[in-house]
N, C-alpha and C positions, 0 to 999 in steps of 0.2 A: 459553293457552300452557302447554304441560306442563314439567318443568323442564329437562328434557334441553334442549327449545327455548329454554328462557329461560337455561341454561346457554351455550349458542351462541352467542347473542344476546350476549351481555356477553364472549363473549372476541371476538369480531368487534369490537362494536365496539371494547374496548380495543386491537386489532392496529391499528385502524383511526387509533385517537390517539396511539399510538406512531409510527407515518410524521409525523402531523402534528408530534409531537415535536422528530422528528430534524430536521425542516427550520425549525421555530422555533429549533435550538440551532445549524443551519447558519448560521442567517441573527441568530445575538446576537442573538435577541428573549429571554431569558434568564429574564425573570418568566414569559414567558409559556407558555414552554417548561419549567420546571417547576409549574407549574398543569394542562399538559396530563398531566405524570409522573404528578401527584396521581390525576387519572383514569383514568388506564391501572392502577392497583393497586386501585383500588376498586372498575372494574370486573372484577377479577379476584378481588377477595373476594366480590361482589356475584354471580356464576358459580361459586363453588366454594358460596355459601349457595344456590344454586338446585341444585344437585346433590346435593347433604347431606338436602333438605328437599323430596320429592317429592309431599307432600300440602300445603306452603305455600310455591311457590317463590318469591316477591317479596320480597326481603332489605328491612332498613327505610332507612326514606328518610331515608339519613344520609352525610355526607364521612366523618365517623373512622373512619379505618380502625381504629383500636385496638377502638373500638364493635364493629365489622364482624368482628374476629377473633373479637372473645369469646363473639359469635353463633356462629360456625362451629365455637367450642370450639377452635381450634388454640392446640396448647401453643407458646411463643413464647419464646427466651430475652430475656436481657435486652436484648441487641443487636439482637433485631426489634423488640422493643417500642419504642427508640428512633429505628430507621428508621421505622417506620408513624409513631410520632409526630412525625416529623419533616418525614415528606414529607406528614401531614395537613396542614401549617401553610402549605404553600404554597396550597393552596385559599382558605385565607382571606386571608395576607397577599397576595395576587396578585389579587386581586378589591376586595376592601374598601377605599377612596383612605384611611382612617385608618391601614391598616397599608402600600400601598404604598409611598411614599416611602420609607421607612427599608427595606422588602423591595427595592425595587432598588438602593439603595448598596450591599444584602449580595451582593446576585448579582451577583459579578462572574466572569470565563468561568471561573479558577479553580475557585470556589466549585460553579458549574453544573454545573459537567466530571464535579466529585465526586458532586453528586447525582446525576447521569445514570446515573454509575456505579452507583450505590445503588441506585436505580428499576429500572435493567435488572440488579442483580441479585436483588429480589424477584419480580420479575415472571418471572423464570426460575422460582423457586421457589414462586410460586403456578401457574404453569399446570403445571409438575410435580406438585403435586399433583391439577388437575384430572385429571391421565392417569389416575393411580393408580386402580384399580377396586378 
């Protein structure tokens, strides 16, 4: 797969975990729903390092998005570097039963509402810059 392809590839499927998103946050499933947020921006970092990297487009096989950024070289202020690092942690604490319990008494709709907000507003800002030629 060349990278353009494998660039497609990862923003399809992120579009594709973002519907799944919406209707986990329709339906207060709230951990699960932001797990899937976590996906949707990694597969958007994971698309922008296939684009950037036409002779190795396969990004490494990692959740951190912070990991993920500093591959791509994108300069990040200090308020992205706190979003990636924040919506990494839902990957972990939303999977791992050590970290769930305490991960769902934080998420309450509140809480979600915000990150949602969060997620769809990175997620604007990375596939903007996929546009960018």
């Amino acid at each position: 797969m060349n990278n353009i392809d494998l660039m497609n590839y990862w923003i399809k499927s992120s579009d594709e975990d973002f519907v799944t998103m919406e209707v986990l946050y329709k339906n207060k499933q709230n951990t699960w729903c932001l797990y899937i947020g976590q996906l949707i921006i990694e597969k958007l970092l994971k698309a922008l390092y296939a684009k950037n990297n036409k002779a190795n487009p396969y990004a490494p096989k990692t959740h951190d998005l912070l990991y993920l950024a500093d591959k791509i070289q994108l300069e990040l202020t200090k308020e992205q570097k706190i979003l990636l690092d924040t919506i990494t942690k839902f990957n972990l604490e939303a999977r791992y039963d050590d970290y769930k319990e305490s991960f769902r008494k934080n998420c309450t709709d509140e809480y979600v509402t915000e990150q949602i907000k969060n997620i769809k507003e990175v997620q604007k800002w990375l596939k903007n810059l996929l546009t960018i030629e």
